[in-house]
C-alpha positions as CSV (number, residue, x, y, z in Angstrom):
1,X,-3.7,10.0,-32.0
2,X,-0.4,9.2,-30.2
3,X,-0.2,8.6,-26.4
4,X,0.7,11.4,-25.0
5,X,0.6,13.4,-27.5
6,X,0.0,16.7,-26.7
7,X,-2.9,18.8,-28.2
8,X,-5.7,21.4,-27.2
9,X,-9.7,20.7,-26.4
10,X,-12.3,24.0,-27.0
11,X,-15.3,23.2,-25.3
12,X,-18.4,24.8,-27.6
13,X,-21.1,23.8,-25.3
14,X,-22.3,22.1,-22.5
15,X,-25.4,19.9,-22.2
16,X,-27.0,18.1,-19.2
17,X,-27.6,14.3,-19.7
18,X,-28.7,11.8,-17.3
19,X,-25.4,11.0,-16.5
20,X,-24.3,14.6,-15.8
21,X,-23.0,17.4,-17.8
22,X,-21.7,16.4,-21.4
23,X,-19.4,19.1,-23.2
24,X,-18.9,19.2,-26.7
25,X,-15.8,19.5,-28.0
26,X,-13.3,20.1,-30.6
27,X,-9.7,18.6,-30.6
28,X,-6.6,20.3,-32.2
29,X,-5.4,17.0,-32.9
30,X,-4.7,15.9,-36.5
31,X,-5.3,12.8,-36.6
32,X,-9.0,13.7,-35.4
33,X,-9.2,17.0,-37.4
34,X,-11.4,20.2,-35.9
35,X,-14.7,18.0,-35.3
36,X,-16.4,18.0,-32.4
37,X,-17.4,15.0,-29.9
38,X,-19.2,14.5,-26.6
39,X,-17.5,12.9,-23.5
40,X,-19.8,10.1,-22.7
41,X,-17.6,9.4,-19.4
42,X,-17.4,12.6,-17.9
43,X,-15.3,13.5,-15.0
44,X,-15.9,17.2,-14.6
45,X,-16.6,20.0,-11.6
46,X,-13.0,19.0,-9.5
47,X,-11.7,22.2,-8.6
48,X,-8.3,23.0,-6.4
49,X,-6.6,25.9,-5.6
50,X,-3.2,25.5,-7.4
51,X,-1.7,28.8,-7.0
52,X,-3.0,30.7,-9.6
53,X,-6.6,30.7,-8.7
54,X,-8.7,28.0,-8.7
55,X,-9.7,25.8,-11.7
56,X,-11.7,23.4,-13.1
57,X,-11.1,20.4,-14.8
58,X,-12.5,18.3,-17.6
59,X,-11.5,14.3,-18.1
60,X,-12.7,11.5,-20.1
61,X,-11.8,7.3,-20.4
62,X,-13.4,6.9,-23.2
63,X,-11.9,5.6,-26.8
64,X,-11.5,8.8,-29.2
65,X,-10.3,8.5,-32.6
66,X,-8.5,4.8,-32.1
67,X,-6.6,5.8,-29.0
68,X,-7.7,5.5,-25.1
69,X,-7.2,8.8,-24.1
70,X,-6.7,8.3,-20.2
71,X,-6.5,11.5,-18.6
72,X,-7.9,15.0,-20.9
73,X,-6.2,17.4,-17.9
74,X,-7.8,20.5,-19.9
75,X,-8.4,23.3,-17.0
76,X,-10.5,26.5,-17.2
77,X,-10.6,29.2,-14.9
78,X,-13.4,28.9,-12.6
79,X,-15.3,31.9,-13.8
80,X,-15.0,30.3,-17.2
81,X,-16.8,27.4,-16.6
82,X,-19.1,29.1,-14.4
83,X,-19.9,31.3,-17.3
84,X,-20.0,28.2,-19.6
85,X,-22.8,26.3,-17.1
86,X,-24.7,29.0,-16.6
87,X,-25.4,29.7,-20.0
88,X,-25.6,26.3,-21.7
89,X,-27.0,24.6,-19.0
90,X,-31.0,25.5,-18.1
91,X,-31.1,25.9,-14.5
92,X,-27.4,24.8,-13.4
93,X,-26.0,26.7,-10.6
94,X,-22.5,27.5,-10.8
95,X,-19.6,24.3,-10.4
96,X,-18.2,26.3,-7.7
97,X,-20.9,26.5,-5.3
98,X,-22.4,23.0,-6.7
99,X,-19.8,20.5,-8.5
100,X,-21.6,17.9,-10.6
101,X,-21.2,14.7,-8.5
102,X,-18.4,12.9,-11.0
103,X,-18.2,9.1,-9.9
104,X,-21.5,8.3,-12.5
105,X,-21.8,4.3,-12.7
106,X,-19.9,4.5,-16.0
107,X,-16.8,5.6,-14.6
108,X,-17.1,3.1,-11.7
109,X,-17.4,0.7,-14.4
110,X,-14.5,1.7,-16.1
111,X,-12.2,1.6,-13.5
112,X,-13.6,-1.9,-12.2
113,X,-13.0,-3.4,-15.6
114,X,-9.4,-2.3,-15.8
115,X,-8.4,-3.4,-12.4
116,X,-9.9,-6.7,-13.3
117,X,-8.6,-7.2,-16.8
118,X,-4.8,-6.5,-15.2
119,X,-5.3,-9.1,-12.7
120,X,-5.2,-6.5,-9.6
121,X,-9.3,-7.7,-8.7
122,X,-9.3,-11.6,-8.8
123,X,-12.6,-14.0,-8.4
124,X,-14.1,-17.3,-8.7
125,X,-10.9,-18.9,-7.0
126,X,-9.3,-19.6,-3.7
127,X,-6.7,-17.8,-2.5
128,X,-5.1,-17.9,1.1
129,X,-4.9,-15.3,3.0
130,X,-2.3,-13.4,5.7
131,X,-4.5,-14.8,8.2
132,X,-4.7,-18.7,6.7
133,X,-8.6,-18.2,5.8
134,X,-9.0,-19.3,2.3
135,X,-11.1,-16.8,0.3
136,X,-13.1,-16.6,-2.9
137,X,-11.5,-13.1,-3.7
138,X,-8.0,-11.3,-3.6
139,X,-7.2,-7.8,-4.1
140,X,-3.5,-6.9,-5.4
141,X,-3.2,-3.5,-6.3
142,X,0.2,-3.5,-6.1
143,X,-0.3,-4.5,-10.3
144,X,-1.1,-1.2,-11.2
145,X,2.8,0.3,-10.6
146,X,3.0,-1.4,-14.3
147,X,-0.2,0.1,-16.0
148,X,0.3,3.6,-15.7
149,X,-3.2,4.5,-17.5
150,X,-4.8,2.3,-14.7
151,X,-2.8,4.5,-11.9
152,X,-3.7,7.3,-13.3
153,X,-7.2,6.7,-13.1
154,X,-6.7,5.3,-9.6
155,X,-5.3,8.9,-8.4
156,X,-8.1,11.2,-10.4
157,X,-10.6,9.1,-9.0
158,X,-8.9,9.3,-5.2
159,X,-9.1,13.1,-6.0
160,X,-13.1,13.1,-6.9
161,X,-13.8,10.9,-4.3
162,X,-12.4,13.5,-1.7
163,X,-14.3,16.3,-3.8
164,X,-17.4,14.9,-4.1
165,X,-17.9,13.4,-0.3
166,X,-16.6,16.3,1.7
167,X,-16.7,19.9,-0.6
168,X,-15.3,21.8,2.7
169,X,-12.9,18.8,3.2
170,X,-9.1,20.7,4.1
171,X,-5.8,19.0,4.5
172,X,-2.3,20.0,4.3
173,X,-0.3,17.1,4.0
174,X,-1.0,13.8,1.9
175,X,0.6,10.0,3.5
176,X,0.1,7.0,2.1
177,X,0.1,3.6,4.3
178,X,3.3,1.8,3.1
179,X,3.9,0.2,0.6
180,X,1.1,-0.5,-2.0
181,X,-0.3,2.8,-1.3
182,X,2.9,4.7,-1.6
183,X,2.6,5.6,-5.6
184,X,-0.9,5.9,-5.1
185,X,-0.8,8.8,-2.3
186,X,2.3,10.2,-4.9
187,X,-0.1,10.6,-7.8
188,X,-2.6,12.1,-5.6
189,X,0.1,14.5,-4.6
190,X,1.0,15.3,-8.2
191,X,-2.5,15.8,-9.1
192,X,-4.0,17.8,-6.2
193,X,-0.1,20.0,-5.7
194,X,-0.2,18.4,-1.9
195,X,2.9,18.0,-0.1
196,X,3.8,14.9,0.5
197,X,5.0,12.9,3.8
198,X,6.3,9.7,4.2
199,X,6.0,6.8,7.0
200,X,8.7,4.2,7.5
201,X,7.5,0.9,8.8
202,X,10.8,0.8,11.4
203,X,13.0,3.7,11.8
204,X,16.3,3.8,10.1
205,X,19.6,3.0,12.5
206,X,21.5,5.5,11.0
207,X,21.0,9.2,9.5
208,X,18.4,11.5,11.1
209,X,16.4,8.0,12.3
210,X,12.7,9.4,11.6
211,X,10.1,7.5,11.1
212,X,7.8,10.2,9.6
213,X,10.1,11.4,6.6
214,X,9.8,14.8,4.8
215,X,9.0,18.4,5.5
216,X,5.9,19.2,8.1
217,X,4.9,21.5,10.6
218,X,3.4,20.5,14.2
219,X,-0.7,20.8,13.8
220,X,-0.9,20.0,10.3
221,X,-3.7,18.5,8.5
222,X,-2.6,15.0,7.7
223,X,-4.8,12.7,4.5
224,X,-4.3,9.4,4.7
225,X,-4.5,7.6,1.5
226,X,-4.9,3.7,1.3
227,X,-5.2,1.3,-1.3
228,X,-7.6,-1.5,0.2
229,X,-9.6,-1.4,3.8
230,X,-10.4,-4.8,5.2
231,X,-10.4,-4.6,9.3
232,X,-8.7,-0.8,9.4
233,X,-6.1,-1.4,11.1
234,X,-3.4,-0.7,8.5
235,X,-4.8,2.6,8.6
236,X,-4.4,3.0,12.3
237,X,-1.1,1.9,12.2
238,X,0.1,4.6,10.0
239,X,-2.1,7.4,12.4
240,X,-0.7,6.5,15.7
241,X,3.0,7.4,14.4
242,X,1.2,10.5,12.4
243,X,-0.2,11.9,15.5
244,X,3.1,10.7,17.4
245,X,5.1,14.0,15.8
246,X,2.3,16.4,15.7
247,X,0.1,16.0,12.6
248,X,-3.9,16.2,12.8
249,X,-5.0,12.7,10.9
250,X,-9.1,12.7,10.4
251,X,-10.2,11.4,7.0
252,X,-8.3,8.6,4.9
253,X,-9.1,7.9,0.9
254,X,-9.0,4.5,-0.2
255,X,-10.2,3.0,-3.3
256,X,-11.7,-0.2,-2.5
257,X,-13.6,-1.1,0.3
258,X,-13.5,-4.9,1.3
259,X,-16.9,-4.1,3.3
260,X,-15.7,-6.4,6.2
261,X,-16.1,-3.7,9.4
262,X,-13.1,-1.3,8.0
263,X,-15.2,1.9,8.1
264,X,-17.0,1.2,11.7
265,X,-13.8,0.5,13.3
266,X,-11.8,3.7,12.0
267,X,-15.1,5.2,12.9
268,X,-14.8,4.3,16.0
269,X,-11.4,5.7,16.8
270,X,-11.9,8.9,15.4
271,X,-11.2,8.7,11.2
272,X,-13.6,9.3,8.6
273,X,-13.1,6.3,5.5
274,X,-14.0,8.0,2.1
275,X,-14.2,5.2,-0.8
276,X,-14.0,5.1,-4.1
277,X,-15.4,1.6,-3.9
278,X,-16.9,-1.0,-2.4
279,X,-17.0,-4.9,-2.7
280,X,-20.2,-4.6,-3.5
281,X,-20.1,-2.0,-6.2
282,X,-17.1,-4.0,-7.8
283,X,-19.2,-7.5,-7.9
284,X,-22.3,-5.6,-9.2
285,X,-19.8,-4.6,-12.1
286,X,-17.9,-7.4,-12.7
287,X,-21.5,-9.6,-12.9
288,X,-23.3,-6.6,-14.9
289,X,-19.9,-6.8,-17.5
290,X,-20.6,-10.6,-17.8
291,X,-16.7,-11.1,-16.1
292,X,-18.1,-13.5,-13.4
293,X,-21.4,-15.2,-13.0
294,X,-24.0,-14.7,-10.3
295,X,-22.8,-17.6,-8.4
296,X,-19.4,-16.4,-7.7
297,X,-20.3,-13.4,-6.8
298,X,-22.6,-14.4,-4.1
299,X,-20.1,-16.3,-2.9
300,X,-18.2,-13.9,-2.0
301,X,-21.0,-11.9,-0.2
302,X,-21.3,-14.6,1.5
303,X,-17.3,-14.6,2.6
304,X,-17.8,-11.2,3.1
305,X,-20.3,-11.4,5.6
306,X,-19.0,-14.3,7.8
307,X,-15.8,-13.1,7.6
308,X,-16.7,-9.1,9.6
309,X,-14.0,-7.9,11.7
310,X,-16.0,-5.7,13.8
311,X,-14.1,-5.5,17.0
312,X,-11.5,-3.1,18.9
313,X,-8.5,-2.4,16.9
314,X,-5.0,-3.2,19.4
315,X,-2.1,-2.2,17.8
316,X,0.8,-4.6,19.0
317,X,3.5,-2.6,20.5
318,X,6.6,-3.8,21.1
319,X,7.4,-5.7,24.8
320,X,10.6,-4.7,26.7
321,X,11.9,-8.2,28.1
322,X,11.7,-8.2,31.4
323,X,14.9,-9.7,33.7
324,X,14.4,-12.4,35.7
325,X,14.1,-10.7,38.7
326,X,10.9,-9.0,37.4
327,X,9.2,-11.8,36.6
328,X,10.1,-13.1,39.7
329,X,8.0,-10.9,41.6
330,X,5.3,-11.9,39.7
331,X,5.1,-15.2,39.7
332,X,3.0,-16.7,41.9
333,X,4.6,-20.1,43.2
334,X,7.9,-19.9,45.5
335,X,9.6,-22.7,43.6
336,X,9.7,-20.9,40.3
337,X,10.0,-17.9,41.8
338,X,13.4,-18.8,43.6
339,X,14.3,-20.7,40.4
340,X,13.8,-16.9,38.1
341,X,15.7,-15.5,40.6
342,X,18.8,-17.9,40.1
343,X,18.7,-17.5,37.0
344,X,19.5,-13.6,37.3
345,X,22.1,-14.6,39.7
346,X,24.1,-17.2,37.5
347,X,23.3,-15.0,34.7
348,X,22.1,-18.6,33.1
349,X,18.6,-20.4,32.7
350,X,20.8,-23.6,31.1
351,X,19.1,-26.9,32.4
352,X,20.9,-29.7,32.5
353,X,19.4,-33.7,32.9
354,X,22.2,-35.7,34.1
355,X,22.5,-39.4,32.7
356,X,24.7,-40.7,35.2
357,X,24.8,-44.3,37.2
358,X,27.1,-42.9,40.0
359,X,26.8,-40.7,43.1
360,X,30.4,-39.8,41.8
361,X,29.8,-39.3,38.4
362,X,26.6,-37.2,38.9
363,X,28.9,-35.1,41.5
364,X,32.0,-34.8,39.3
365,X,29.6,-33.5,36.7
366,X,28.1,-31.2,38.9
367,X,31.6,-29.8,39.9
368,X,32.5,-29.2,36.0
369,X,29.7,-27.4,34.7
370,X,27.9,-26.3,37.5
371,X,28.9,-22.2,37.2
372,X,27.6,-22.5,33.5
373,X,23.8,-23.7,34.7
374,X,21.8,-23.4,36.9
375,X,19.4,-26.4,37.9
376,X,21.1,-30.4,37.6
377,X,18.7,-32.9,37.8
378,X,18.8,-36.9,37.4
């Protein structure tokens, strides 16, 4: 089968497994030919209103007939697959009132082992951070803008992650905190038929000179989507200018957790952290898969919990200078204070050290630059 290609899925039954609810199926496709197969990796019970009703959907990651088939977006009305669980599965309530729980371990497992085989999960190093700490781990999702397959996933499993933590979760508008998020909150647009807005990290000098870009209303419902949460305060950094025009901002979707005091602080101010993963989770993978040994992964438990940043998120805001006058009055010794003050007279605060040998040297050179400083000393 082609990548891409296009071709239809009937679903004959359904069966529950321990892993969830496992459709049978039979593909269009030629290259598979009217036969039917299970989805061993099941992402199934999302539902979203997309204008036409509401609808549930059916994905798999698994390998079928040679190909990777990343994302089966078949829908079904929602009374359809009501009808469908109802009858085929023994004592299964409706997916509308009770959406299978999607995020089994084998789909955590497959998205872990992507992001680490494109290099966007990296271990058993050191790798120096923003804030100079060395660290036995580093996180670059910035990789998966060239894997599409991988983004894909990314954004289905941003989507379940929303379904299956908050059911009654409502938002209006989807931002993502700029840049590596950006095509992630995109995707999630695409998938979930969102509107989209965007935040600038300065305003533009010219134009309309927003710094919240795109089409919103005052009291909207505002989703922050992020890629990785370490401290939190990327997140809050994108909110404050959020709630600056208008917009409600509660919950934020990221997909890795770095475990390191992320969710208490965004707790703390208000915002609701749903992840796909955590550190943990991705170690317990990675170590179960046989990609890193025991050793490195305790080591970076061990990072992980020396390193917490548990503490009062301050946003820097710019400083206006202050004149020299103003600092003046707050300085506390006479001397500098008089010397501030001169400087806002001369409009100067040029010191000059005179190396001079004569009381008429030192004074001629006082004469020529004196209006251009304003202290001399020998």
């Amino acid at each position: 089968m082609n990548q891409g290609q296009q071709h239809s899925v009937t679903i004959q039954s359904i069966e529950r497994g321990d892993r969830g609810l496992f459709p049978k199926c039979v593909s269009s496709d030629s290259s598979i030919g009217p036969r039917a197969f299970g989805f061993p990796s099941l992402l199934w019970g999302l539902e979203w209103d997309g204008g036409k009703g509401r609808w549930g959907g059916v994905a798999s990651s698994r390998w079928v007939g040679g190909s990777r088939v990343g994302h089966w977006g078949r829908r079904l009305r929602s009374r359809q697959v009501q009808t469908m669980a109802s009858e085929r599965v023994q004592g299964s309530p409706p997916l509308a009132s009770n959406p299978t729980r999607v995020h089994s371990s084998e789909i955590k497992r497959d998205l872990v082992t992507r992001l680490f085989d494109i290099g966007a999960v990296k271990l058993g190093g050191e790798w120096k951070l923003k804030s100079g700490i060395l660290s036995p781990v580093y996180v670059d999702l910035r990789l998966t803008v060239s894997h599409p397959e991988v983004l894909d996933s990314v954004a289905t499993s941003l989507v379940q992650s929303l379904t299956n933590a908050s059911p009654g979760l409502a938002y209006d508008l989807i931002c993502g905190v700029p840049y590596t998020a950006l095509p992630f909150a995109t995707a999630v647009s695409l998938q979930t038929r969102k509107p989209m807005v965007m935040r600038r990290k300065e305003a533009k000098d010219y134009g309309t000179k927003k710094i919240i870009e795109g089409d919103f209303g005052v009291g909207q419902r505002c989703l922050i989507v992020e890629d990785l949460v370490t401290s939190g305060l990327s997140v809050m950094e994108t909110v404050e200018p959020l709630e600056a025009v208008g917009l409600q901002v509660s919950d934020v979707v990221v997909l890795l957790d770095r475990q390191q005091g992320g969710r208490e602080n965004l707790s703390m101010r208000g915002i609701k952290l749903h992840a796909v993963l955590t550190m943990n989770e991705v170690l317990d993978i990675l170590q179960n898969e046989g990609k890193i040994t025991e050793q490195v992964a305790a080591s970076v438990r061990s990072f992980l919990q020396d390193n917490q940043m548990l503490r009062p998120m301050e946003i820097e805001q710019p400083q206006t200078p202050k004149s020299y006058t103003e600092r003046a009055g707050a300085c506390r010794n006479p001397v500098g204070a008089k010397l501030l003050r001169l400087m806002d007279e001369k409009r100067t605060n040029l010191a000059v050290a005179a190396d001079v040998e004569t009381e008429i040297e030192l004074l001629t050179l006082a004469e020529s630059i004196g209006s251009g400083i304003f202290i001399l000393k020998t």
